[in-house]
C-alpha positions as CSV (number, residue, x, y, z in Angstrom):
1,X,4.3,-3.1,-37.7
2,X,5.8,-5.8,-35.8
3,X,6.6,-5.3,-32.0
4,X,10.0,-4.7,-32.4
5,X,9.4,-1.1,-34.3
6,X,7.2,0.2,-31.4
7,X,8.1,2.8,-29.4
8,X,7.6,3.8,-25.8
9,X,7.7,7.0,-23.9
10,X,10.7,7.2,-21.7
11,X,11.5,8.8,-18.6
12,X,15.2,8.8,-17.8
13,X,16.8,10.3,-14.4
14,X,13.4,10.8,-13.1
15,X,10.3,9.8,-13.5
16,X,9.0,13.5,-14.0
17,X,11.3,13.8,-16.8
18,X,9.3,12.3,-19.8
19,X,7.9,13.6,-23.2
20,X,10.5,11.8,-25.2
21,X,9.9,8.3,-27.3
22,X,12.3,5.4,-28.2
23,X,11.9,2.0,-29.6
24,X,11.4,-0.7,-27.1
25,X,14.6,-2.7,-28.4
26,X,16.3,0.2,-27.2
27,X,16.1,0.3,-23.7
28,X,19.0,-2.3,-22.9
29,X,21.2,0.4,-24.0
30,X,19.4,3.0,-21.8
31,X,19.3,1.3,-19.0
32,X,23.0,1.7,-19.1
33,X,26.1,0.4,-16.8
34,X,26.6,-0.5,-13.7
35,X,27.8,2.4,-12.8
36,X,25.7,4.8,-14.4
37,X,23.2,5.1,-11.8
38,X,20.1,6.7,-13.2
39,X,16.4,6.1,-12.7
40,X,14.2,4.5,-16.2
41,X,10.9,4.5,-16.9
42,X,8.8,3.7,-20.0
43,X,5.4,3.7,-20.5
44,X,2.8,0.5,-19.6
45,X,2.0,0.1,-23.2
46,X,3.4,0.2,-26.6
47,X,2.7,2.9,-29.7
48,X,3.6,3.4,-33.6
49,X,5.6,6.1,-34.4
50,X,2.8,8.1,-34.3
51,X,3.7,8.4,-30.7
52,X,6.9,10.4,-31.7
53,X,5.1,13.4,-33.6
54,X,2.2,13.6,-31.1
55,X,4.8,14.1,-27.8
56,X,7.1,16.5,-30.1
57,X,4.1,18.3,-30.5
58,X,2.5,18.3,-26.8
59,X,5.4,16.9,-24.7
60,X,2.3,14.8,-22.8
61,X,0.9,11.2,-24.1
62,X,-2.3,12.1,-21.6
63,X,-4.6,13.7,-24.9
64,X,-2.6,11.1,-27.5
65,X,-5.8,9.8,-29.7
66,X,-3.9,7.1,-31.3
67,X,-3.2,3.2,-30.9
68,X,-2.1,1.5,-28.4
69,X,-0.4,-1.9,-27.7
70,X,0.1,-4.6,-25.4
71,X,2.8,-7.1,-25.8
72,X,2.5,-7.5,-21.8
73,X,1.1,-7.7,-18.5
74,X,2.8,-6.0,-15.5
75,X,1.1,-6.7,-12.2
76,X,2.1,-4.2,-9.7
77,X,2.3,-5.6,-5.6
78,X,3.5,-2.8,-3.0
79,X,4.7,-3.7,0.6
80,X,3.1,-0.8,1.8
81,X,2.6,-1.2,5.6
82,X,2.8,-5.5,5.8
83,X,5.8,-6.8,7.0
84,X,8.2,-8.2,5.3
85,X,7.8,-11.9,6.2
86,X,4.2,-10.9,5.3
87,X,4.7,-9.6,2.2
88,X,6.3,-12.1,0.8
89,X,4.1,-14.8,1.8
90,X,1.4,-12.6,0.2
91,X,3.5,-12.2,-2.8
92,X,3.8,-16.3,-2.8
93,X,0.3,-17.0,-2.5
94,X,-0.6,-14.2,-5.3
95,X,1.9,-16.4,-7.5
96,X,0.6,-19.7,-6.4
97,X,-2.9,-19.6,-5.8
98,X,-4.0,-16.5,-7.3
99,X,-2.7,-17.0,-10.5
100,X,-1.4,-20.7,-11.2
101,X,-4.1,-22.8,-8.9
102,X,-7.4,-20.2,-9.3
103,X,-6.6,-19.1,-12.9
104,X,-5.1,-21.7,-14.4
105,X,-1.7,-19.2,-15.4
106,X,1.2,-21.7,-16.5
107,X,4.3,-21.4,-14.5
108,X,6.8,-20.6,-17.8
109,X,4.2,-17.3,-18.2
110,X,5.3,-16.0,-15.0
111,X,7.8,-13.3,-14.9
112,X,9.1,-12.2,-11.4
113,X,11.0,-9.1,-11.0
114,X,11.7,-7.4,-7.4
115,X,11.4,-3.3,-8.6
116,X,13.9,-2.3,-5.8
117,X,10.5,-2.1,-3.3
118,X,7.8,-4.4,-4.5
119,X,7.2,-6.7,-6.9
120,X,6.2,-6.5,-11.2
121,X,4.6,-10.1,-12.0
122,X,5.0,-10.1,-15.4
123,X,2.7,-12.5,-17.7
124,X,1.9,-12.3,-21.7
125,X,-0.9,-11.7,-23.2
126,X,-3.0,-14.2,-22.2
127,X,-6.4,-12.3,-22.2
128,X,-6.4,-11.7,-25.7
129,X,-6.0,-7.6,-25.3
130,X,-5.8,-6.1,-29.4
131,X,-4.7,-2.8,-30.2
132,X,-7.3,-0.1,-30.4
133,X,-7.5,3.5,-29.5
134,X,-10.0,2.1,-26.3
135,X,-7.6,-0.1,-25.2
136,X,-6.8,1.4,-22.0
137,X,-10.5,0.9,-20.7
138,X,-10.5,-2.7,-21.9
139,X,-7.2,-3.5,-20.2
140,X,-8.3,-1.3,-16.9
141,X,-11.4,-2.8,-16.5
142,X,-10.6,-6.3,-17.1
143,X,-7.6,-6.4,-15.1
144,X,-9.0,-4.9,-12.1
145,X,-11.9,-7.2,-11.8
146,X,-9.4,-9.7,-12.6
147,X,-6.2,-8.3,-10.1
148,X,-8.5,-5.6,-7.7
149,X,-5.6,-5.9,-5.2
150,X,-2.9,-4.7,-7.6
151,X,-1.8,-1.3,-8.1
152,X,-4.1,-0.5,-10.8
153,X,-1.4,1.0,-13.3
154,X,-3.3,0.4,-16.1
155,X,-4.0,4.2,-17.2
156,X,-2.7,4.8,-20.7
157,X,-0.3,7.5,-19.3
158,X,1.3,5.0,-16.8
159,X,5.0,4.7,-16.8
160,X,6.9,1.7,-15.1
161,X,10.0,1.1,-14.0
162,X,12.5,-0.7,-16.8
163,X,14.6,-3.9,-16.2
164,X,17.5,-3.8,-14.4
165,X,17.2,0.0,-13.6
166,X,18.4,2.1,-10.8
167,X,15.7,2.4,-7.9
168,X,17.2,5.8,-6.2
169,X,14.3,5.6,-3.2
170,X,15.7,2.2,-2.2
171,X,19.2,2.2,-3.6
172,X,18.4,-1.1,-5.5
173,X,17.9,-2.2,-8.9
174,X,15.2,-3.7,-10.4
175,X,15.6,-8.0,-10.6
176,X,14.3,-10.8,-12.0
177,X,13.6,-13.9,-9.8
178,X,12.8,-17.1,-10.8
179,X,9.4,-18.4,-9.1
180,X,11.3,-21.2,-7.2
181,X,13.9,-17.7,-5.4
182,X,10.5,-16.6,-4.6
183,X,9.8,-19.2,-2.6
184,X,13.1,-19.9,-0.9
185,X,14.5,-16.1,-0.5
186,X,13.2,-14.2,2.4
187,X,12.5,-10.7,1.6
188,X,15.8,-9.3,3.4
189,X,17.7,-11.8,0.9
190,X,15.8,-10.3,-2.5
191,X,16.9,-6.7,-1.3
192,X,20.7,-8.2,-1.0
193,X,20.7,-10.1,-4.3
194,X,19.2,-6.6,-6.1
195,X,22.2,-4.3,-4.4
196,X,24.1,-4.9,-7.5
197,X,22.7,-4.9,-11.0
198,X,23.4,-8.4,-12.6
199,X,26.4,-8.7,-15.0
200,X,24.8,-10.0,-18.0
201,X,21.6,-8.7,-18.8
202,X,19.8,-10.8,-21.6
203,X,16.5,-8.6,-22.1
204,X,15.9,-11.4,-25.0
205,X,15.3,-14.1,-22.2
206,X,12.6,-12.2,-20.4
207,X,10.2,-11.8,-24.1
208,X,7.6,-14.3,-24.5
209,X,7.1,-16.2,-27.3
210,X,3.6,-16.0,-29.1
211,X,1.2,-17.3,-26.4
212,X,-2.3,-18.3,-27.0
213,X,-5.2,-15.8,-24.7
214,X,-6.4,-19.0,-23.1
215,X,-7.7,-16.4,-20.4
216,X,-9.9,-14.2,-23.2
217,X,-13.5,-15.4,-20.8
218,X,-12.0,-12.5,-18.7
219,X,-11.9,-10.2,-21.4
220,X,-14.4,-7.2,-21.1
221,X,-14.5,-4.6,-24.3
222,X,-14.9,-1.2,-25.0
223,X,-17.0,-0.2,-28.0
224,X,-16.3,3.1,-29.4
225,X,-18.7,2.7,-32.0
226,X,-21.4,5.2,-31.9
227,X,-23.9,4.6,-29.6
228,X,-27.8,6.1,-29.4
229,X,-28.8,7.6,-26.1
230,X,-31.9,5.2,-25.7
231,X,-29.3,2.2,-26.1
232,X,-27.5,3.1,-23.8
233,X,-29.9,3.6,-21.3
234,X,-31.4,0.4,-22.0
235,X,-27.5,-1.4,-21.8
236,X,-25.2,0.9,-19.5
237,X,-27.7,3.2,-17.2
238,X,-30.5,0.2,-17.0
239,X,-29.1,-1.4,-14.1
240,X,-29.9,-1.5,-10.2
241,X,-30.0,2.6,-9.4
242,X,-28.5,1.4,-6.0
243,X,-25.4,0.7,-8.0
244,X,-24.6,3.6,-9.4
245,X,-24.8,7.5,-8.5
246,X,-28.9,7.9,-9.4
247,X,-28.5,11.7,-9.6
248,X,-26.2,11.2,-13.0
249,X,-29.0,8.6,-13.7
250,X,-32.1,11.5,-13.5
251,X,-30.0,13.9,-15.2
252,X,-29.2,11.9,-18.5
253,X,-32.9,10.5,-18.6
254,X,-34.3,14.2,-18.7
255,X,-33.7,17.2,-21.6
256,X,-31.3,19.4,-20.4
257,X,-32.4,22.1,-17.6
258,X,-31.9,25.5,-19.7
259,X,-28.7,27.5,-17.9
260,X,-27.4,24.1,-16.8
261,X,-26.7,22.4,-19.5
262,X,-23.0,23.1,-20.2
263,X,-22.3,22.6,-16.1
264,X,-24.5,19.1,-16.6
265,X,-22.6,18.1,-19.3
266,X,-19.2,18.3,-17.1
267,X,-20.8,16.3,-14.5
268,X,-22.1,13.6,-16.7
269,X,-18.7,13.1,-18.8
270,X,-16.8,12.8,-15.4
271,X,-19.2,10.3,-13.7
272,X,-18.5,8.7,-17.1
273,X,-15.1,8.8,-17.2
274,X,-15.0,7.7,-13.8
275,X,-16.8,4.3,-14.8
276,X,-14.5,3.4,-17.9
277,X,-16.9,4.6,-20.4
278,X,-14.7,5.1,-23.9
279,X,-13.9,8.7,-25.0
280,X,-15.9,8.2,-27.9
281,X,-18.9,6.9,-26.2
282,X,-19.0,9.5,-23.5
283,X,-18.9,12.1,-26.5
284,X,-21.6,10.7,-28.5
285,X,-23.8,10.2,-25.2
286,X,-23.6,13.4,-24.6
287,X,-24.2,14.8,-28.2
288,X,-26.9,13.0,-28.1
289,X,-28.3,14.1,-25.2
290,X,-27.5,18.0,-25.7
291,X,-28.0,18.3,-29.3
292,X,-24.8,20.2,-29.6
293,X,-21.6,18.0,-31.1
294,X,-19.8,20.5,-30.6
295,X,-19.9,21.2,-27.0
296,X,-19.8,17.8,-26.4
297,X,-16.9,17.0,-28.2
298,X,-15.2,20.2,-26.1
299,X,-16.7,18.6,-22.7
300,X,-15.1,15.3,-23.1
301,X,-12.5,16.3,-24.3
302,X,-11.6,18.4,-21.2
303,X,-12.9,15.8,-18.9
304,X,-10.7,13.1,-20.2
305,X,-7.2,15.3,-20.2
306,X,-8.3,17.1,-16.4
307,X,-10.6,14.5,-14.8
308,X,-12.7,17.1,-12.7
309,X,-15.2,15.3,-10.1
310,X,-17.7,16.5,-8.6
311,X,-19.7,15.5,-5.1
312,X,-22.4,15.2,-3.4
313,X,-23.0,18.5,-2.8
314,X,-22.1,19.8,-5.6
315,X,-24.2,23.1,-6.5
316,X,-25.8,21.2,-9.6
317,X,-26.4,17.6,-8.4
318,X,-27.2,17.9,-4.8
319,X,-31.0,18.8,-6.2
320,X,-31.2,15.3,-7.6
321,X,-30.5,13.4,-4.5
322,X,-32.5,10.1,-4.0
323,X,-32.5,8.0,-1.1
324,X,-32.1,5.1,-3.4
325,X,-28.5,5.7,-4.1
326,X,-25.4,4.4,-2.7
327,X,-24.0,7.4,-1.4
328,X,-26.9,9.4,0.0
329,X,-26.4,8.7,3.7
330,X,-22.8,9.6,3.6
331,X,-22.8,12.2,0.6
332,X,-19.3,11.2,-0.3
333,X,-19.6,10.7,-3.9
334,X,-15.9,11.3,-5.6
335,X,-13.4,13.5,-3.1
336,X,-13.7,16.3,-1.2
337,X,-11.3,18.2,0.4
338,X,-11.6,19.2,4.2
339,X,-9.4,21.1,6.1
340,X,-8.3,20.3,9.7
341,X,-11.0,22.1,11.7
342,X,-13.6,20.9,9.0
343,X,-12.9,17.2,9.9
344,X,-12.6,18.0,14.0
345,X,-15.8,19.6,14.0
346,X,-17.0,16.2,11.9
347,X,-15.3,14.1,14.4
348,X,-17.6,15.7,17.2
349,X,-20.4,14.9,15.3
350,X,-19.1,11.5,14.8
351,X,-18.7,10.8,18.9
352,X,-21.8,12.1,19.5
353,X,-23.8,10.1,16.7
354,X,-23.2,7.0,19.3
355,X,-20.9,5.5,17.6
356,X,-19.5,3.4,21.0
357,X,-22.8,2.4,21.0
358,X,-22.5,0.6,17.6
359,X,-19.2,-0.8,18.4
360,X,-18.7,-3.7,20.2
361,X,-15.8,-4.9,22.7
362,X,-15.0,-8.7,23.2
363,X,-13.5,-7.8,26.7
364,X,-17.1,-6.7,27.6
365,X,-18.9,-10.5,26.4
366,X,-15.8,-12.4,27.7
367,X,-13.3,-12.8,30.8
368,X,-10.6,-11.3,29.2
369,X,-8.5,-8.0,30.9
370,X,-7.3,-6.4,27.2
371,X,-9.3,-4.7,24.8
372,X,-10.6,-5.8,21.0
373,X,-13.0,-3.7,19.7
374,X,-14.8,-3.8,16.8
375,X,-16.2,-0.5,15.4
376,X,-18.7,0.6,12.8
377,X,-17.4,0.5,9.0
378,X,-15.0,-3.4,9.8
379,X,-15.2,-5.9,8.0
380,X,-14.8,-8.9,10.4
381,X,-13.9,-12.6,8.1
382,X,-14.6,-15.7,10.4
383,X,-12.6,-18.4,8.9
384,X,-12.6,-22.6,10.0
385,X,-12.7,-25.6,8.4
386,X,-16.0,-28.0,8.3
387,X,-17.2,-29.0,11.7
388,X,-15.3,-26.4,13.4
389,X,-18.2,-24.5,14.7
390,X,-18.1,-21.5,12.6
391,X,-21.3,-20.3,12.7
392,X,-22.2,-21.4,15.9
393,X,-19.4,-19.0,17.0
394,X,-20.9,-16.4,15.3
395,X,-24.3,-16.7,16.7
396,X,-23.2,-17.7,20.0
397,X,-21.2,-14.2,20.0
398,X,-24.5,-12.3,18.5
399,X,-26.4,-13.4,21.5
400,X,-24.1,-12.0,24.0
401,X,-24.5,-8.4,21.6
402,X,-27.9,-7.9,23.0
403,X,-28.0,-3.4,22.7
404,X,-27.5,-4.1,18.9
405,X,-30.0,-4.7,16.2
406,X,-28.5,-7.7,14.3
407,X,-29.0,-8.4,10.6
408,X,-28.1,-12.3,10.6
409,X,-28.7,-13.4,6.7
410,X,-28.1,-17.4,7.5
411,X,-27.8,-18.5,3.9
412,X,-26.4,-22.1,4.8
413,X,-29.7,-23.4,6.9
414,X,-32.7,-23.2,6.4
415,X,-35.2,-21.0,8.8
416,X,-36.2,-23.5,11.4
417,X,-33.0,-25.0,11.6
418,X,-31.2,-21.9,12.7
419,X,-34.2,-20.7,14.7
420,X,-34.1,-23.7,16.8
421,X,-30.2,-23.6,17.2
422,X,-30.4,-19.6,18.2
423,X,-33.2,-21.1,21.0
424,X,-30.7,-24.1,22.2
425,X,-27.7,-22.0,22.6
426,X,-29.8,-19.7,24.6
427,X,-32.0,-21.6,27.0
428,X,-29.4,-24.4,26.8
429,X,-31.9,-27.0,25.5
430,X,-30.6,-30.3,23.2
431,X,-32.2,-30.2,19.5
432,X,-34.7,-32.5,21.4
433,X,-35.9,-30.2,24.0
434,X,-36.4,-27.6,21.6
435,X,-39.4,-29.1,19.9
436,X,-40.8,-30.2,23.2
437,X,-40.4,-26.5,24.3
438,X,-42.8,-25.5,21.3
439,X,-45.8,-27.2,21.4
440,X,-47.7,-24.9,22.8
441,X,-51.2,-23.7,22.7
442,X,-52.4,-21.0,20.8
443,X,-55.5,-20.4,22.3
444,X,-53.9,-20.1,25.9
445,X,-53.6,-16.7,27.0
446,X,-50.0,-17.5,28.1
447,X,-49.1,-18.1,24.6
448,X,-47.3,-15.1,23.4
449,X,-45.9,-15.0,27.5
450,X,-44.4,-18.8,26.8
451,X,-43.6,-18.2,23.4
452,X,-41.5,-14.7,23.8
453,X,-39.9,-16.6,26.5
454,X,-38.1,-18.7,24.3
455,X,-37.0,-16.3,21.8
456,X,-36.5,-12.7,23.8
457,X,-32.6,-13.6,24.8
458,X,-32.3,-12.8,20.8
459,X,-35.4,-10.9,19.4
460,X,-32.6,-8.0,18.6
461,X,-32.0,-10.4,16.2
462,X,-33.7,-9.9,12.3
463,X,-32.8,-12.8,10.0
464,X,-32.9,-13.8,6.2
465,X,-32.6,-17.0,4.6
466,X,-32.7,-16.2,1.0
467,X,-29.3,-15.6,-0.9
468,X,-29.1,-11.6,-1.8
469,X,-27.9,-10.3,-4.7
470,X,-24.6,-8.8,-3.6
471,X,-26.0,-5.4,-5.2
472,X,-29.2,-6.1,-3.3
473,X,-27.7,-6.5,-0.1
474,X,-26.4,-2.8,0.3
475,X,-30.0,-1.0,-0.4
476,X,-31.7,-3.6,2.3
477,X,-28.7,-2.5,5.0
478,X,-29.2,1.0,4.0
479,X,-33.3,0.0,5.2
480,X,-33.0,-1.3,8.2
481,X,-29.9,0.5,9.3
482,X,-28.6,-2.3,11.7
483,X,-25.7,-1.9,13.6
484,X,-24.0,-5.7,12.5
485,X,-24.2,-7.5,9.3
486,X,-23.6,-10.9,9.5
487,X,-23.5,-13.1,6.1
488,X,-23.1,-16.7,6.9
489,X,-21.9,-17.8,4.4
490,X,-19.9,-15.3,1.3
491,X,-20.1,-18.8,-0.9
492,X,-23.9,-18.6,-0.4
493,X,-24.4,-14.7,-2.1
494,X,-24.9,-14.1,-5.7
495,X,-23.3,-11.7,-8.2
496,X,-25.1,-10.8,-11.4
497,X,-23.9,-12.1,-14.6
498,X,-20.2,-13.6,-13.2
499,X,-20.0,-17.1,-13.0
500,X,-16.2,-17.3,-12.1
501,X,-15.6,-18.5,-8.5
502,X,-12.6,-16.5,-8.3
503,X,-14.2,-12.9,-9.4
504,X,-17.3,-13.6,-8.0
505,X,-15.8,-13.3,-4.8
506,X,-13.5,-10.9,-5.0
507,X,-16.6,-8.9,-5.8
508,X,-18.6,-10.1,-2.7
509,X,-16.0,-9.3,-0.2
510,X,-15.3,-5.4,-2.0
511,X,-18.8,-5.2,-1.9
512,X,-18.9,-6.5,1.9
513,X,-16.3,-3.9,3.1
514,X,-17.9,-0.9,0.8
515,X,-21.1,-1.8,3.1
516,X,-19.5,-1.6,6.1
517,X,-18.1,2.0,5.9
518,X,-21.0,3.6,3.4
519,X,-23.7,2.3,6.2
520,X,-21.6,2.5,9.2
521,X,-22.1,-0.4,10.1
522,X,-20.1,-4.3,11.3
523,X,-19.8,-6.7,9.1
524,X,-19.0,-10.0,9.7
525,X,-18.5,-12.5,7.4
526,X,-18.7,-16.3,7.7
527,X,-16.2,-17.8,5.0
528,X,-14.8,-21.3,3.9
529,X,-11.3,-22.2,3.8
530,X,-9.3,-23.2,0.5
531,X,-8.8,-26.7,-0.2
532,X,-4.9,-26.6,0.7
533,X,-5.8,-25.5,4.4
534,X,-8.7,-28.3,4.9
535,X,-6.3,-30.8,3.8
536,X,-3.6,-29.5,5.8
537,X,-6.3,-29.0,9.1
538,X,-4.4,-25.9,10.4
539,X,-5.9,-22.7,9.6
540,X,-4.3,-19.3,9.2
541,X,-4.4,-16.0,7.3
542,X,-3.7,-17.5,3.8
543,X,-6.5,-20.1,4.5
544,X,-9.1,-18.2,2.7
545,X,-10.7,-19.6,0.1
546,X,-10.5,-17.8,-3.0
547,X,-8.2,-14.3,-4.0
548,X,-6.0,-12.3,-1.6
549,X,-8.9,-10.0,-1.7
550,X,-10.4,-11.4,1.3
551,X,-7.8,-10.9,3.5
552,X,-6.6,-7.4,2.1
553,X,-10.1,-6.1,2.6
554,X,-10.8,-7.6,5.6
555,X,-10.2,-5.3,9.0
556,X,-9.9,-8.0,10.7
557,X,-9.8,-12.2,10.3
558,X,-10.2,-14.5,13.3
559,X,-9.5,-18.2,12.9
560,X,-10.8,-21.2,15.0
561,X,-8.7,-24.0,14.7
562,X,-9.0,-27.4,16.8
563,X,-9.9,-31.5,15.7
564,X,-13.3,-32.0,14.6
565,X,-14.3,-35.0,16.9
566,X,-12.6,-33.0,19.9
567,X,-14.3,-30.6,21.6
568,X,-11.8,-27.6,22.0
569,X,-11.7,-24.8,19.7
570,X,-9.0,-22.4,19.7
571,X,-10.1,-18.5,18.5
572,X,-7.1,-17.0,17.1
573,X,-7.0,-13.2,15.3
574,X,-4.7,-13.5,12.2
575,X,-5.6,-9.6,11.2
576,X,-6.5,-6.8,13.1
577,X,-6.0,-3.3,11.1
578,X,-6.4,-1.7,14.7
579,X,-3.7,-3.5,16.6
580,X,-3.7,-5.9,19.4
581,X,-4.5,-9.2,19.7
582,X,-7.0,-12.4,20.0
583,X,-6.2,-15.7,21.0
584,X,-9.0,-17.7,23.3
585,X,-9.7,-21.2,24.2
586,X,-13.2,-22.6,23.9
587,X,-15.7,-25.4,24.5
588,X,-17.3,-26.6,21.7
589,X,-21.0,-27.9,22.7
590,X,-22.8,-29.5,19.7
591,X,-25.4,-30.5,21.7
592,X,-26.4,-27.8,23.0
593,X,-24.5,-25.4,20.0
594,X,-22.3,-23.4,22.4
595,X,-19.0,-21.5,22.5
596,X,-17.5,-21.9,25.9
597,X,-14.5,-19.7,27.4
598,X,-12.3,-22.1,29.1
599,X,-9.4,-19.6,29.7
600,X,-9.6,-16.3,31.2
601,X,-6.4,-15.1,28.9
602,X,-4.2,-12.1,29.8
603,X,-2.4,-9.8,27.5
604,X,0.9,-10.9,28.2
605,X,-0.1,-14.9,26.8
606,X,0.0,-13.4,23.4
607,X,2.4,-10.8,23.3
């Protein structure tokens, strides 16, 4: 069946109002005048016409078992609370960097259309996606490894909003832009041009002709294939337990508890679900694991059309709790609801765990007269060019922190190097003075008196030199329980089995932020600047190198700008989810590896 006989679901009027099924060279005519201002949808992906009899039958695509196609990719951006100078520049550097300079995505398989509040980047189907009934978990979990800042609208129930429809929120109708209006429109300009629906409305212009996946290495299948229990252990379940939820993990390794096993079964399908495990797979897992098809079949079934989740302290699972896993400190394993009084008497609780203690504020360390705080569960990016004094900041700024207990993981330098920079920026010694300063005597009994000497200004301090696994690093956090994290540098950390700059470190800084509120702890991450930026020598928000991942996550990013053979350095906060801002003037001493206020700023310099 060619693509022009598919069909999708429609929504017309609002997007509540679906059920129905058209063919896809139908919708011009839908869409309707100018005039005729009503809201369209149609659903993300395309179907047979077995489509038509299943919603006749249910009026709901959410338990359709059939086929399903992709002819193309929608990315979805929201504004959501940026700016809108902000926003687009985001939207720019998504285009730009994100997809033509990191992923190699041609410019003339770039579709840009403005949906009357955000943006639809539109792009073939260049990862090689084939219709199956799995195909939903092959495109969900490809494309949001591949896209985690986009609205994940992959869900084989999703509907989107058609060309050139009515958007009644906004009072605008969906666009298309070419990539080079992106660039020259400001976002006040977009809204104008989309007050009117264009006069001629080719929908033939906007298909693609057949494109080759030249993106497939992204690709990441879904088997529905049978699959025995012990393979799956050894391939899905056989992974770092600090990964994943380890009570689902003891539950599926053991017979079933007799009395539990249908309420097991539930859990085990959702926590499934939840992870993008196929339908099929989930239901021959669990078969497997029951020794009743039947049941199985019923469970997943019921799991996949109602998506129950269950938490931490759930009646069932909360037995199987192990200190190993991700979420036992926090027990917040999938959603709970909590009413207002449940979360005030949580938020006393939450005061009185010292949580100002954990926090830090720069107006305490420096001569400064406004606040900027940094609390438990930020992530804190550090960006600069080469030779700006990153990570001398950093430590410099570590030393002044001396109530908190420090992990410092300096992945760049090796252990005596940093060591003997921590002791010159302390005791103000030059590189030369420090090995002068150690040759001590062990057999004097003032050796550990020198010795700690040197050292005490920072012994709060607990380094590691060896790159973690990024799946690593959250069980040893979880250990030592350490009030700052600092990873100098991202580039340095490893991800298993992803060799792609650009997804490895979207991964690293998820993971990063996922740290930082499941241990309650600061993180602060040393990270290089794209190539664009060094070559430019100014550094701002849009410097980082790699996806808009790093500064979406981040809580907050302070820049240091300044000329390498000069000495100033100027500390600038680009993001700060809190409010308020950063901007300070220091000395950089190589010598001695020092960050020196100079100015004593003032609230109103930077307002």
């Amino acid at each position: 069946m060619g693509s022009s006989e598919r069909f999708v679901e429609i929504a017309s009027g609002h997007i509540t109002n679906r059920g129905q099924a058209d063919l896809v060279t139908n919708l011009p005519n839908l869409v309707g005048e100018a005039k005729d201002l009503h809201e369209l949808y149609h659903s993300w992906y395309t179907f047979d016409k077995d489509i038509k009899y299943h919603l006749e039958g249910t009026k709901s695509i959410v338990s359709f078992k059939g086929v399903y196609y992709l002819d193309k990719i929608v990315l979805d951006m929201d504004k959501k609370n940026l700016s809108d100078d902000d926003f687009i520049q985001l939207v720019r550097f998504f285009v730009d960097v994100d997809l033509m300079q990191d992923l190699g995505v041609k410019k003339e398989h770039i579709q840009i259309w403005f949906s009357g509040t955000g943006f639809h980047i539109v792009l073939p189907n260049i990862f090689g996606f084939t219709p199956s009934i799995s195909l939903p978990f092959t495109v969900k979990s490809t494309l949001q490894d591949v896209f985690p800042d986009c609205d994940p609208i992959y869900d084989g129930a999703r509907l989107i909003r058609a060309p050139f429809s009515y958007n009644k929120k906004s009072g605008l109708f969906k666009i298309p832009l070419r990539v080079d209006e992106l660039h020259v429109l400001s976002f006040e300009q977009i809204k104008k041009k989309a007050e009117s629906i264009p006069t001629e409305r080719f929908f033939s212009k906007y298909e693609f002709k057949d494109v080759s996946p030249y993106l497939n290495q992204y690709l990441k299948l879904h088997t529905v294939a049978p699959v025995k229990i012990q393979d799956m252990k050894r391939s899905a379940f056989d992974i770092d337990p600090t990964t994943v939820v380890t009570c689902m993990q003891t539950v599926l390794s053991k017979p079933p508890v007799p009395g539990e096993r249908n309420e097991s079964m539930m859990r085990l399908a959702a926590w499934m679900r939840r992870n993008g495990i196929p339908r099929q797979v989930v239901s021959e897992t669990l078969a497997q694991w029951s020794g009743n098809d039947k049941e199985a079949l019923s469970t997943t079934d019921s799991e996949f059309e109602k998506g129950y989740n269950y938490w931490c302290n759930d009646s069932i699972m909360s037995k199987y709790c192990d200190p190993k896993c991700i979420h036992f400190k926090r027990k917040d394993y999938s959603m709970a609801l909590e009413s207002a009084e449940d979360l005030a008497k949580k938020f006393v609780e939450y005061v009185k765990s010292g949580i100002s203690e954990k926090a830090f504020n720069f107006r305490d360390i420096y001569n400064m007269n406004y606040d900027f705080t940094v609390t438990p569960g930020e992530l804190m990016i550090i960006l600069g060019d080469t030779g700006m004094g990153k990570s001398t900041f950093v430590s410099n700024l570590c030393t002044l922190l001396r109530n908190h207990k420090i992990m410092y993981l300096s992945l760049e330098n090796n252990w005596h190097l940093t060591y003997g920079r921590m002791v010159q920026m302390v005791n103000g010694y030059s590189s030369n003075n420090v090995l002068k300063y150690h040759e001590l005597d062990e057999g004097s009994a003032t050796f550990d008196k020198d010795l700690k000497s040197l050292y005490k200004s920072f012994d709060n301090i607990y380094f590691g030199h060896q790159s973690p696994n990024v799946d690593k690093l959250q069980e040893a956090v979880a250990f030592q329980n350490p009030h700052i994290v600092v990873v100098d540098t991202t580039d340095e950390m490893h991800v298993k089995n992803v060799h792609n700059d650009f997804e490895r470190m979207n991964l690293i800084i998820r993971k990063l932020k996922e740290i930082a509120t499941n241990q309650d702890c600061i993180v602060i991450a040393v990270h290089h600047v794209n190539k664009e930026s060094a070559r430019n020598g100014y550094i701002d928000m849009h410097s980082a190198k790699g996806s808009t991942t790093v500064v979406q996550k981040a809580d907050k990013v302070l820049t240091i700008n300044g000329e390498e053979y000069e000495k100033d350095r100027m500390v600038y906060s680009e993001k700060n989810r809190n409010g308020g801002k950063l901007k300070m003037m220091f000395e950089f001493d190589k010598n001695h590896m020092t960050f020196k206020q100079k100015t004593a700023p003032t609230v109103g310099d930077y307002s």
